[in-house]
C-alpha positions in Angstrom: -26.1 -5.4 -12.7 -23.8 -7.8 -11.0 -24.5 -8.1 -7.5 -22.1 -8.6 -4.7 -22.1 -10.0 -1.7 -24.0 -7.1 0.5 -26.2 -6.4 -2.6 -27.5 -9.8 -2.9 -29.3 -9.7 0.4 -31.2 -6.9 -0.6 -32.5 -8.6 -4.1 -33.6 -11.3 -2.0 -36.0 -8.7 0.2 -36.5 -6.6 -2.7 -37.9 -10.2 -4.9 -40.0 -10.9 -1.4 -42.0 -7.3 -3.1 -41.7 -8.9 -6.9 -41.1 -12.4 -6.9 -40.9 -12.4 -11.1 -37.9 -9.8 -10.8 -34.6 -11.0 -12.2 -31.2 -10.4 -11.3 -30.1 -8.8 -14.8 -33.1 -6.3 -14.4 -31.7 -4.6 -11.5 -30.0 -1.6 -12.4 -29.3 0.1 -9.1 -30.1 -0.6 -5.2 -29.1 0.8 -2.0 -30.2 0.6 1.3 -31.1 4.0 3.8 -31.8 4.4 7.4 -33.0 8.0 8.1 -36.7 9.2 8.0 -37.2 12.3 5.0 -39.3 14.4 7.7 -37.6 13.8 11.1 -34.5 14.8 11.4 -33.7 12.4 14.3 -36.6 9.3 13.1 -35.0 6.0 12.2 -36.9 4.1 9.1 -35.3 0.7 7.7 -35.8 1.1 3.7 -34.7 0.7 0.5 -34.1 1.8 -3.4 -34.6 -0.5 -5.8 -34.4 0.6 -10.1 -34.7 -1.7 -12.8 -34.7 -0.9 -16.5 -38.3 0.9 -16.6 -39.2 1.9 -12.6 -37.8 3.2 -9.6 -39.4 1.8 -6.3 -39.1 3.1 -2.9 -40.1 0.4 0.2 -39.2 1.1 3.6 -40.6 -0.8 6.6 -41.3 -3.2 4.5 -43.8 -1.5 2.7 -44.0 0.3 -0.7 -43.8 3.7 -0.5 -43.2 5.1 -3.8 -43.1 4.1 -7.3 -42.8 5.9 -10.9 -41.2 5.4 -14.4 -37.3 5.8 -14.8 -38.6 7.9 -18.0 -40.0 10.6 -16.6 -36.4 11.1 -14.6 -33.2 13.7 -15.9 -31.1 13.0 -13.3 -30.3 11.6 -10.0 -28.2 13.2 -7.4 -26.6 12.2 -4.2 -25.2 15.0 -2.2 -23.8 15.1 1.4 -26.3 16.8 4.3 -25.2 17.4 8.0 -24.5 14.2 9.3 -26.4 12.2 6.7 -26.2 11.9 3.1 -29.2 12.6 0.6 -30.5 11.1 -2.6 -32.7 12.8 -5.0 -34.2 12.6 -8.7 -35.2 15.5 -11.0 -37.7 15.2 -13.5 -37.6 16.0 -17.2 -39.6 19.2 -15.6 -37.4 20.4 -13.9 -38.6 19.8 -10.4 -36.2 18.4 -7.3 -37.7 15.7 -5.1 -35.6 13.8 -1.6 -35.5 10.2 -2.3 -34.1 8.6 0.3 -32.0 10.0 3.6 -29.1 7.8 5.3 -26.1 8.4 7.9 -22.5 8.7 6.7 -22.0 4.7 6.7 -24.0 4.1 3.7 -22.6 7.3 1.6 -20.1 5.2 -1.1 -22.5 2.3 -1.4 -25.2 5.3 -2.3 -23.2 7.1 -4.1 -21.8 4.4 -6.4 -25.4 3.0 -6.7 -26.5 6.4 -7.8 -23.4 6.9 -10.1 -25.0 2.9 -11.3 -28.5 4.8 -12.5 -27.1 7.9 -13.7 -24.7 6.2 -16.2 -27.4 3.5 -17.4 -29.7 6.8 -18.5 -26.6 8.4 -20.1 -25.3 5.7 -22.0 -26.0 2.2 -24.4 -26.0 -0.9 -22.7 -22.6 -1.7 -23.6 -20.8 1.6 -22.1 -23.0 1.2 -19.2 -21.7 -1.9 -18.1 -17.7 -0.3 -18.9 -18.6 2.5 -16.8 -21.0 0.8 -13.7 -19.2 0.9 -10.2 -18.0 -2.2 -9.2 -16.7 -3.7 -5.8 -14.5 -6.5 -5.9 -15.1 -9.6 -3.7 -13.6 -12.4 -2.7 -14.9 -15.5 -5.2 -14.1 -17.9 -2.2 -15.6 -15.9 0.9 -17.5 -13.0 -0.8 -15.5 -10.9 1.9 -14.9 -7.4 0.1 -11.2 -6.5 -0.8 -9.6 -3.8 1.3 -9.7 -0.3 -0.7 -6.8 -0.6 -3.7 -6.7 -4.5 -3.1 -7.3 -8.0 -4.7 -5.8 -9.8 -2.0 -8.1 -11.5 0.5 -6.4 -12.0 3.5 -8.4 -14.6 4.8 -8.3 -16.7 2.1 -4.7 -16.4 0.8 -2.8 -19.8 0.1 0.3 -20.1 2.3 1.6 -22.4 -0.2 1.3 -20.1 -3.2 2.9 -17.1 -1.2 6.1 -19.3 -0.2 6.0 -20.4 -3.7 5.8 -16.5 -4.9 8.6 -16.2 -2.3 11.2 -19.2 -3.9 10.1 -17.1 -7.0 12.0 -14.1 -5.9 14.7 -15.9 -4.3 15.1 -18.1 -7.6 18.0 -15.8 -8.8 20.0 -16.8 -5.6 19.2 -20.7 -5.3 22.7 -22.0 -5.6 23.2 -19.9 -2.1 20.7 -22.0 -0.9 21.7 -25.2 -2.3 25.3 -24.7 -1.2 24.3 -24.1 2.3 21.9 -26.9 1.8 25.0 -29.3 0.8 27.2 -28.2 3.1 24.1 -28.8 5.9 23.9 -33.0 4.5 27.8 -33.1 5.3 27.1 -31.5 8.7 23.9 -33.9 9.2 26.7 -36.5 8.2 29.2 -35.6 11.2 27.0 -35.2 13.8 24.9 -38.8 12.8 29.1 -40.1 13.4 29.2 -38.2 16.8 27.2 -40.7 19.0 28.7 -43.7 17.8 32.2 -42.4 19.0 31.0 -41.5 22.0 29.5 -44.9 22.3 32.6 -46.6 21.4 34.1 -44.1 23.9 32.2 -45.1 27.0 31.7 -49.2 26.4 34.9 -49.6 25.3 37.3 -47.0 27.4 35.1 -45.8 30.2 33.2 -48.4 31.1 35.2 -51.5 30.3 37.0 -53.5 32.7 39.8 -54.5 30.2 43.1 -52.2 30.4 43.0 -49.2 29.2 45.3 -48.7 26.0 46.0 -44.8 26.1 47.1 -44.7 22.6 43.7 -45.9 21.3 41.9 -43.8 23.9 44.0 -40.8 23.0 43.1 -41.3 19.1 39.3 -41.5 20.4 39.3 -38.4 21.9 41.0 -36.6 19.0 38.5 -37.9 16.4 36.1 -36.7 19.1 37.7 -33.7 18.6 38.2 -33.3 14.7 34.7 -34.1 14.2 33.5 -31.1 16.8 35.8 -28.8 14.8 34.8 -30.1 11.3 30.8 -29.4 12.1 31.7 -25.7 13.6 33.6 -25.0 10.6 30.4 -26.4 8.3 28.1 -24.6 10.3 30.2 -20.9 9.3 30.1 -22.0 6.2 26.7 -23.1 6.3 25.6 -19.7 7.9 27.7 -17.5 5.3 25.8 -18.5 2.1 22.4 -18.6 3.8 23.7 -15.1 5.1 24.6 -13.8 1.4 21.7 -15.6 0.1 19.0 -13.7 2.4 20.5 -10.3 1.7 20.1 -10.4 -1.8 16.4 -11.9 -1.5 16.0 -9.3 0.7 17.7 -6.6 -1.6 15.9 -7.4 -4.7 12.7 -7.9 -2.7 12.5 -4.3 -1.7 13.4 -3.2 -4.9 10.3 -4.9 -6.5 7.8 -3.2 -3.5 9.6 0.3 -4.1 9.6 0.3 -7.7 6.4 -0.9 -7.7 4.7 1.6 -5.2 6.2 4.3 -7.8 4.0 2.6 -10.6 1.2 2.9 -8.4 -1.1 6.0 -9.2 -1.8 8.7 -6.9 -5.3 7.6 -5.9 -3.8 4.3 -4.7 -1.0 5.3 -3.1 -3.0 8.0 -1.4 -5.7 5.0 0.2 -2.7 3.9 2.3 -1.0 5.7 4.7 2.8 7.1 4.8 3.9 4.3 8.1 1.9 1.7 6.5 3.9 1.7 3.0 7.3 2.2 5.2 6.2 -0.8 6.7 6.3 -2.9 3.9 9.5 -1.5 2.6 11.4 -2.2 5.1 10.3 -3.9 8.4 8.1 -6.1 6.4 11.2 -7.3 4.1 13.4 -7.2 7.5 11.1 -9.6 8.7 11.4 -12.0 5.8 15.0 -11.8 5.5 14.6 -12.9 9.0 12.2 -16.4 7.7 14.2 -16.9 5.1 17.7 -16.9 6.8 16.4 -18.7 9.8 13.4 -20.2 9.7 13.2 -21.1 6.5 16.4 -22.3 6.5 16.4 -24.2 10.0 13.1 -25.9 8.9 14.5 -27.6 5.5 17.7 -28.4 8.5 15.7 -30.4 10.6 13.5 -31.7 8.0 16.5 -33.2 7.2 17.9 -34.4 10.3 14.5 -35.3 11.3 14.7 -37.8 8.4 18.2 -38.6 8.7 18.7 -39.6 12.4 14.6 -41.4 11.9 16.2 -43.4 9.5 19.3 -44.3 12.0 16.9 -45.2 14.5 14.6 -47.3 12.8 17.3 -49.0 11.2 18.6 -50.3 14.6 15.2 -50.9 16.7 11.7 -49.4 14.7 9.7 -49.8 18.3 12.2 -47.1 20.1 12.0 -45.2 16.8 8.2 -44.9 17.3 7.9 -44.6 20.8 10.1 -41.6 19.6 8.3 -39.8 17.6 4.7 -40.6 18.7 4.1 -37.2 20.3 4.4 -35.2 16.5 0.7 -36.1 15.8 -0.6 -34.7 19.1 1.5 -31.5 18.5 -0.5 -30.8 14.8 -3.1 -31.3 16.4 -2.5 -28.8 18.6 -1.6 -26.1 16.2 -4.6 -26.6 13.6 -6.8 -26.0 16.4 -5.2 -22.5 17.2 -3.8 -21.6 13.3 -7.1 -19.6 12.4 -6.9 -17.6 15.9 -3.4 -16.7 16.2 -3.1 -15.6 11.7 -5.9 -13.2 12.8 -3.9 -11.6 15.5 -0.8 -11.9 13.7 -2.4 -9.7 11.2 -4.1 -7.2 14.1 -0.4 -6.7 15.4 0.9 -5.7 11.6 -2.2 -3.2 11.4 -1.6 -1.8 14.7 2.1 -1.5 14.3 1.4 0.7 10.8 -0.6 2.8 12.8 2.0 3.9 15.0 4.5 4.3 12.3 2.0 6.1 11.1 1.4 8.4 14.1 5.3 9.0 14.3 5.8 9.9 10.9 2.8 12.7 10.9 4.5 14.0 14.4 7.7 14.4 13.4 6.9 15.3 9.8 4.9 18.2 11.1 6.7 19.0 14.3 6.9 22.7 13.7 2.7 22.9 13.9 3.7 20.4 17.7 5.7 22.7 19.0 4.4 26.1 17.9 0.4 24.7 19.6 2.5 23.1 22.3 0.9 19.9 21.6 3.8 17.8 22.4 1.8 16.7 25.4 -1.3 15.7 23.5 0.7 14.0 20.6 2.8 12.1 23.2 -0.7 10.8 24.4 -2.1 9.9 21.1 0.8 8.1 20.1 0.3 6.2 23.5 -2.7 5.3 22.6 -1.5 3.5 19.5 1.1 1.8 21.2 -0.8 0.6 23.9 -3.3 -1.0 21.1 -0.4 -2.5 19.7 0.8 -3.6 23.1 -2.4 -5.7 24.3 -2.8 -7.2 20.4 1.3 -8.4 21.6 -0.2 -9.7 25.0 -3.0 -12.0 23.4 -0.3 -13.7 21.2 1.4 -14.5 24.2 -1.2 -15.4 26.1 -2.1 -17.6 23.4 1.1 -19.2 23.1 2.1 -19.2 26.6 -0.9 -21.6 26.7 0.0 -23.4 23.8 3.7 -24.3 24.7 3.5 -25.7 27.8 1.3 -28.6 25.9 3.3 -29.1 22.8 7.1 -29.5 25.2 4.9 -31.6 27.7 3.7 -33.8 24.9 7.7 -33.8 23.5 9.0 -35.3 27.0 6.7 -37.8 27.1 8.6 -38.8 24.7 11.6 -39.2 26.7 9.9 -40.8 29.0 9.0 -43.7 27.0 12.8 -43.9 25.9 13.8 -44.1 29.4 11.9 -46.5 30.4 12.7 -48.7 27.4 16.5 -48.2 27.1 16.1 -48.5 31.3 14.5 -52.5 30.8 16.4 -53.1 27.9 19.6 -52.7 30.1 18.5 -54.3 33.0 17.7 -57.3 30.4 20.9 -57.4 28.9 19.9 -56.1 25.5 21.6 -52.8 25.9 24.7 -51.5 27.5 25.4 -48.0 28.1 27.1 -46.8 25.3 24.2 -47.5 23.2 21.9 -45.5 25.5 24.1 -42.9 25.7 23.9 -42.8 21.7 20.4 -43.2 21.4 20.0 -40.6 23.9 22.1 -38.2 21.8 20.0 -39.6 18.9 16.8 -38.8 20.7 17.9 -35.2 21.7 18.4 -34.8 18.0 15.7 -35.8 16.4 13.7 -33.9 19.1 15.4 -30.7 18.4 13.3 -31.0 14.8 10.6 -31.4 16.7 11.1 -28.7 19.3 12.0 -26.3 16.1 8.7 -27.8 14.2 6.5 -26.9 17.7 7.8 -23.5 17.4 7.7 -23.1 14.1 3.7 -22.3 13.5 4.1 -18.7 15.2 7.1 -17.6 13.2 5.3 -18.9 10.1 2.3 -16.7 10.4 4.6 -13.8 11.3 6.3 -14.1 8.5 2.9 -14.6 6.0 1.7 -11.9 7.5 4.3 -9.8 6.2 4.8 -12.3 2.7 1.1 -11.0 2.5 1.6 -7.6 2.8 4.5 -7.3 0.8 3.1 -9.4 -2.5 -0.7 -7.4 -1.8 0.8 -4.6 -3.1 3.1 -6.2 -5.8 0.1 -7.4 -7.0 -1.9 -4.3 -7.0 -3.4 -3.3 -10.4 -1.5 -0.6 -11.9 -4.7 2.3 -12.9 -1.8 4.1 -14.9 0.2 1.7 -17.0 1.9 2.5 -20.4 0.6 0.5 -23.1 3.5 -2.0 -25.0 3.1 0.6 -27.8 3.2 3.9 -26.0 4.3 6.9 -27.7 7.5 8.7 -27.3 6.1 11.9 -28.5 7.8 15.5 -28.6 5.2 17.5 -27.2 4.4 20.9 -29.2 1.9 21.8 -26.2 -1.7 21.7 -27.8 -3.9 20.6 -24.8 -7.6 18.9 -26.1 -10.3 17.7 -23.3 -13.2 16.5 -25.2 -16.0 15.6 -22.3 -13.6 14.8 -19.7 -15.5 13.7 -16.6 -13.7 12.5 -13.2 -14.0 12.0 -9.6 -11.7 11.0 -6.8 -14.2 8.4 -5.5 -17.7 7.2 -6.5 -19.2 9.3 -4.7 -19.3 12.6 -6.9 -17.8 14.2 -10.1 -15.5 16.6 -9.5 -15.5 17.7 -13.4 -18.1 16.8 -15.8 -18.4 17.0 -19.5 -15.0 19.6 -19.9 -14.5 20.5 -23.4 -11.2 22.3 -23.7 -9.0 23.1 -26.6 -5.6 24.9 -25.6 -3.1 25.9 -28.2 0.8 25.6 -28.5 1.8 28.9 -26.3 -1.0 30.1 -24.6 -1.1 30.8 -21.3 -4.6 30.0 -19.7 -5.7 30.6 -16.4 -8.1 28.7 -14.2 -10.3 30.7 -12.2 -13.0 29.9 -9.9 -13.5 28.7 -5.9 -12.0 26.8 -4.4 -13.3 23.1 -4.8 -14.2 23.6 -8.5 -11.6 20.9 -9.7 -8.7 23.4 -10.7 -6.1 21.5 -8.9 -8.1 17.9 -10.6 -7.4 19.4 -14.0 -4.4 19.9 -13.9 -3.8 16.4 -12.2 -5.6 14.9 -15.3 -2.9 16.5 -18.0 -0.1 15.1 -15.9 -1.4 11.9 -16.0 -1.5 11.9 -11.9 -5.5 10.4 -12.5 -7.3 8.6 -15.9 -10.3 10.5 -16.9 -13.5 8.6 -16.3 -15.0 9.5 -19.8 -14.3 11.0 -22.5 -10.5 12.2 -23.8 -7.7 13.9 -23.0 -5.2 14.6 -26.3 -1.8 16.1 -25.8 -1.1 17.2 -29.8 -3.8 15.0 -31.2 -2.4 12.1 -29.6 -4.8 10.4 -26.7 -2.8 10.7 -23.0 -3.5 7.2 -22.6 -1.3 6.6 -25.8 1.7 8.3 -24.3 4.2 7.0 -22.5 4.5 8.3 -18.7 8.4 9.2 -19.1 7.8 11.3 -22.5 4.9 13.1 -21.2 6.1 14.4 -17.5 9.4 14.8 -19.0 8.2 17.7 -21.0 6.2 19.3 -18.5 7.3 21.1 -15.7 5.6 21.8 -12.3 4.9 24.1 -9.6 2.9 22.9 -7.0 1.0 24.6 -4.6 2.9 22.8 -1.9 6.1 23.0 -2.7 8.3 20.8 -1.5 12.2 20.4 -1.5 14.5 17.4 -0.8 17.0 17.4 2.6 19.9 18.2 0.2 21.7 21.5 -1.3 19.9 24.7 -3.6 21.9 23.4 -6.1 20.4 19.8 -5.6 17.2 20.7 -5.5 17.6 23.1 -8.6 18.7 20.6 -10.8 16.7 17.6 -9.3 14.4 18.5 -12.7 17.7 17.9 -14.9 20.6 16.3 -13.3 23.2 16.7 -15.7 22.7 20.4 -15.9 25.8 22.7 -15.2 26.1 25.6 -12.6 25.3 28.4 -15.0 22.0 26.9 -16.4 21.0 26.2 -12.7 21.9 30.1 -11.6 20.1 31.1 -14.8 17.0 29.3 -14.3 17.9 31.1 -10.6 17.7 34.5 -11.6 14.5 33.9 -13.9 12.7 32.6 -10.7 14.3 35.7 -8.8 15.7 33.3 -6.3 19.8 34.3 -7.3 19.4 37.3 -5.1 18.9 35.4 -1.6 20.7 32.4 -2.5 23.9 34.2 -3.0 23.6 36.2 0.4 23.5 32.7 2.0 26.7 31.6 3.7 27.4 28.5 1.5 25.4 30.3 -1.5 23.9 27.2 -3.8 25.8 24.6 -1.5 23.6 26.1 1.6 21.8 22.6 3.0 18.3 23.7 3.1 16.9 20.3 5.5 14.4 18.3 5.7 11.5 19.8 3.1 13.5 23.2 3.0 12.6 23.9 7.2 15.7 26.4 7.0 14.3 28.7 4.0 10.9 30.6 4.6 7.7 29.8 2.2 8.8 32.3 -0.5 12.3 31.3 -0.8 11.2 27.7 -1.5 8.4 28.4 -4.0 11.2 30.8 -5.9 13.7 27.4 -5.8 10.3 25.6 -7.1 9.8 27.6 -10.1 13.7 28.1 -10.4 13.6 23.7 -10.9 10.5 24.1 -13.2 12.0 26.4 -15.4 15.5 24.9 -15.5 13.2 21.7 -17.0 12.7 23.6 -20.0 9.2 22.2 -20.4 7.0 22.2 -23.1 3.7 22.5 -21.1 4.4 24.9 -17.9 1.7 24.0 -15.0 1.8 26.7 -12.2 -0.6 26.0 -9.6 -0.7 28.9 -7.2 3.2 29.1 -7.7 3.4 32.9 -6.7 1.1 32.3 -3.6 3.9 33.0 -0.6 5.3 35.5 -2.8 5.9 39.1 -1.6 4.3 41.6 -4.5 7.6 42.9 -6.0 9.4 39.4 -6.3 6.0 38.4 -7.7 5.9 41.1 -10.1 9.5 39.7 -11.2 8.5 36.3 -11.7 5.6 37.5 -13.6 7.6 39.4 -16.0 9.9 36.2 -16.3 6.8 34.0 -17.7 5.1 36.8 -19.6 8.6 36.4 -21.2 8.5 32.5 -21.5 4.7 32.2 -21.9 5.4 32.5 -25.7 7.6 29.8 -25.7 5.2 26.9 -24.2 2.2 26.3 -23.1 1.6 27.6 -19.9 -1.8 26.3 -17.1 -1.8 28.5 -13.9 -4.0 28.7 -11.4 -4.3 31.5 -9.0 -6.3 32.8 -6.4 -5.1 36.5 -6.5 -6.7 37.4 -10.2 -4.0 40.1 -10.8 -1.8 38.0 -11.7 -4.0 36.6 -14.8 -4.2 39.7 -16.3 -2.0 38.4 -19.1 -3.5 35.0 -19.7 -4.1 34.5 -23.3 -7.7 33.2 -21.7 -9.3 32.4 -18.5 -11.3 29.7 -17.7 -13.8 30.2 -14.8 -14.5 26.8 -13.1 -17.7 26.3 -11.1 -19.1 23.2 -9.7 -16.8 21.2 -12.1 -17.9 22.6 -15.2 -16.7 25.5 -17.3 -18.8 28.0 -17.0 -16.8 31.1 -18.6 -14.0 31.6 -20.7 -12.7 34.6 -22.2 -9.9 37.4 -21.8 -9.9 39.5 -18.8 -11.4 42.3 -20.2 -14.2 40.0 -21.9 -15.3 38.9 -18.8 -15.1 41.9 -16.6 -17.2 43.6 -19.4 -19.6 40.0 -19.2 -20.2 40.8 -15.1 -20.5 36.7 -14.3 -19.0 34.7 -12.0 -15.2 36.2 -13.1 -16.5 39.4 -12.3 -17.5 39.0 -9.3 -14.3 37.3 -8.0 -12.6 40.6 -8.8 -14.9 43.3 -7.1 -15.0 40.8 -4.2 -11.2 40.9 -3.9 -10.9 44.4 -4.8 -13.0 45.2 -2.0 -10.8 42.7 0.2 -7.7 44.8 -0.9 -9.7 48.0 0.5 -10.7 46.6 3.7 -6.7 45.5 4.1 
């Protein structure tokens, strides 16, 4: 077993108890808190199971010990408040081996899931199949769920490389504004030395004035002042033009890649915390790359330029210059570490109030019919108020910080004052040449005003450079292999000891064998939590099957490209769910080249023609945002109406009749008895009547199959199927 970080402070206790005890020996090892006999006693213990034993010590004491041989099976199962492990012997008896509250239910679970797998298989599949957590190699701080990022250790270098990557395509934008910044830099370094020649030579002088020469002055004053405002537009347009299509492609990438990313990822992170990314997080970067960025490579420049100006004409002013800038990086290392964590406290707590506003108004129906707007209005206060204070910290922090870092900037001025102020009264200097090195001064501390300033909108920015590349970089669990298959399906279904679960935690199906021909129509039966819905996920391709294999026509899912498979399968969820857009739209949203008649065939087959037409704008009717003008039935009928106008091969219905009234249900029914014949078809239903005509049903229970046989067959077999229907039939008495 490999250990990580949390794990390897329990070897060390557990070797205190063995000292000869390697690390490759251990095979599992979790920690528990809760007493086996009192339901309220507190115990500090723990599980340790190598290759041959399983040894229990709590309080730091042994408790219990036997051989691993003598075990069938562990089991971790959820209690009231706590979470329970337990072994059964080859004998068949059940014994509690450890108790814990809900905090340590994944690491028991996965350590569990650890033992189980090193029983079941060689030593080779148990290490492909053993749980493992992902750490940081540099701080051994665990990765955030559906992460390889560590946020605490993340190079700021390598990110703004990543960044220069992405804006690559777009550099001559860049180096045009660039270029047209160094012929700026080159007018305004001219500026002062005009004005300089202006005021010793016009101004000040006591020689008489010739207008003519003072009049071309002032216009080259002029010319130059117009020349750097036109530079700057320019300037501004191509860093403009170059920001919106970083920005452009950038969200593209994060988009296109949160599609790749498979349901059990997508689903770790929430709705406001994705939009986040998309958009405000890109927003903000458009924003550091058309401003800050840009401004900090400016004043680099002009930092250098006018450094170089001044040193060339007197190297102690030029120091006496710039000798705050150490001072001031001083000052932000010392607060860098505090003000990145807060930075990244703000982003968190800003998701979460997307977050809250998105679930508000996406359910606002549910607000307003429990007159909750009250309570919601209140929780979302909450949120923002959390955000709030994380704001008022960062200004706290930085209304301490600035006051320093300008202070330490005038002194600066001070010392130029005092030694342009001697260096007149000596004769060295005359006015016009304080008056340019003053301008001089004022511009190269505009760099260093910009540079004291430019810490906070750095970490702002990696903040969101972070978030946004964290989930480019997330591991795709479902990717197409270079040589995936474009197969036409024919609809044979094969699940050859298909195992799964959502989490490490527990199996939701386990060892499913499963052969389905081209054209049946099966039927999934059982109660609810069985793992109906999970199979049905697998053969999509939503989730990859922990063991064993899934074969669409002989060919292994994993083989198959994405595009060919869900192409040729058509869906009716049990939510259903329509896009803000027309019938028509959301009809053909499964083929968007199909013409009016196929979509009011596929219509009438779904018996959804009849309302659409009575409708005031008929298939053009705008149904809103997820169908809120139609009633549940009218959008499941436009559900299956999409599915079938798909023309799939494989035909998943997943409670698709559910908000159906029994006539237009009898309708549909008639409509896939008549297709079934045609495709494959997987439906699951809780109202058994409508499985009377399934080529077989296959009765689920506790994520195995425990039955499978025609209706009749398993009536007559009075099992689990049989009980389902007297217990409904009696329901449909009592109603």
């Amino acid at each position: 077993m490999t250990l990580t970080s949390k794990n390897k402070r329990l070897y060390a206790r557990a070797k205190s108890f063995r000292p000869e005890l390697a690390e490759e020996d251990v095979i599992s090892l979790w920690e528990y808190n809760l007493d086996l006999e009192l339901p309220q006693g507190k115990v500090d213990g723990f599980v340790l199971i190598d290759s041959k034993t399983c040894t229990v010590y709590e309080n730091e004491q042994e408790k219990l010990s036997f051989a691993l041989d003598t075990v069938k099976e562990f089991k971790f199962s959820a209690g009231v408040g706590c979470v329970l492990a337990e072994y059964t012997t080859k004998d068949g008896e059940a014994f509690l081996l450890s108790r814990a509250d809900c905090h340590h239910k994944n690491k028991m679970a996965s350590a569990i899931k650890a033992v189980n797998n090193f029983m079941r298989y060689d030593e080779h599949a148990f290490h492909k199949h053993a749980p493992q957590e992902l750490v940081c190699p540099k701080c051994g701080r665990a990765y955030r769920p559906g992460s390889e990022t560590c946020l605490t250790c993340f190079s700021k270098k390598k990110m703004i490389r990543r960044l220069w990557d992405v804006a690559s395509p777009y550099k001559w934008y860049i180096f045009a504004s660039m270029a047209v910044f160094v012929l700026t830099s080159f007018v305004s370094l001219i500026a002062p030395k005009i004005s300089a020649n202006l005021t010793d030579n016009y101004i000040l002088s006591d020689e008489p004035v010739i207008w003519t020469a003072f009049l071309v002055v002032l216009v080259q004053i002029l010319l130059f002042q117009l020349l750097r405002y036109a530079l700057a537009s320019f300037q501004k347009y191509f860093l403009l033009l170059a920001g919106n299509k970083v920005v452009h492609n950038l969200r593209n990438i994060v988009f296109e890649k949160i599609q790749r990313l498979s349901i059990a990822r997508i689903s770790k992170r929430t709705a406001g915390e994705l939009m986040n990314r998309v958009s405000s997080d890109t927003a903000r970067i458009r924003m550091f790359v058309v401003n800050e960025m840009s401004r900090l490579l400016e004043q680099i420049l002009l930092f250098v330029a006018v450094g170089a100006v001044l040193f060339a004409y007197d190297w102690r002013l030029a120091l006496l210059i710039i000798l705050p800038m150490p001072f001031i990086l001083v000052a932000f290392s010392l607060f860098r570490g505090t003000m990145g964590k807060l930075f990244r406290r703000s982003w968190e707590r800003s998701s979460q109030s997307n977050t809250v506003l998105h679930d508000i108004f996406s359910g606002i129906r549910v607000v307003k019919s429990y007159g909750m707007e009250h309570r919601e209005a209140t929780r979302f206060e909450e949120f923002a108020a959390a955000e709030k204070e994380t704001q008022l910290k960062i200004e706290k922090k930085w209304a301490y910080i600035n006051p320093i870092l300008h202070f330490l900037m005038g002194a600066g001025e001070f010392f130029l004052l005092f030694y342009a102020g001697n260096a007149i009264l000596g004769g060295d200097m005359t006015f016009g040449d304080m008056q340019m090195f003053s301008t001089y001064a004022g511009m190269i501390y505009a760099p260093l005003q910009f540079l004291a300033g430019f810490p906070r909108m750095l970490m702002m920015a990696m903040t969101s450079i972070t978030k946004v590349f964290e989930i480019i970089d997330e591991p795709e669990d479902i990717a197409d292999k270079k040589d995936a298959v474009e197969l036409k399906v024919e609809g044979q279904i094969d699940l050859e000891n298909v195992s799964f679960g959502y989490d490490e935690a527990v199996d939701v199906l386990r060892h499913i064998d499963l052969h389905i021909k081209p054209g049946e129509f099966i039927g999934l039966v059982g109660k609810s939590g069985t793992g109906k819905s999970t199979l049905i996920n697998l053969i999509m391709r939503m989730y990859e099957v922990d063991e064993g294999s899934l074969k669409i026509d002989g060919v292994d899912i994993r083989d198959i490209s994405q595009q060919s498979l869900r192409s040729q399968i058509g869906v009716v969820l049990q939510e259903t769910f329509l896009f803000n857009g027309s019938i028509f739209q959301n009809i053909a949203y499964a083929k968007p080249d199909a013409t009016r008649e196929e979509v009011i065939k596929a219509a009438k087959t779904a018996g959804a023609h009849s309302f659409i037409v009575k409708l005031t704008d008929g298939y053009d009717t705008w149904v809103g945002e997820k169908g809120c003008t139609l009633s549940g039935g009218e959008k499941q009928r436009i559900a299956i109406a999409r599915a079938l106008l798909h023309n799939p091969k494989i035909l998943i219905l997943d409670e698709a009749t559910a908000s159906l009234d029994t006539e237009t249900e009898k309708q549909i029914q008639d409509s896939l008895a008549a297709l079934s014949h045609e495709r494959t078809t997987i439906a699951i239903a809780h109202r058994l009547s409508t499985l009377r005509n399934a080529t077989r049903l296959v009765v689920l229970d506790r994520g195995k199959i425990a039955e499978i046989g025609t209706h009749d067959e398993l009536i007559a077999k009075e099992g689990i199927y049989y009980n389902l229907v007297m217990a409904q039939r009696e329901m449909s008495k009592m109603a």
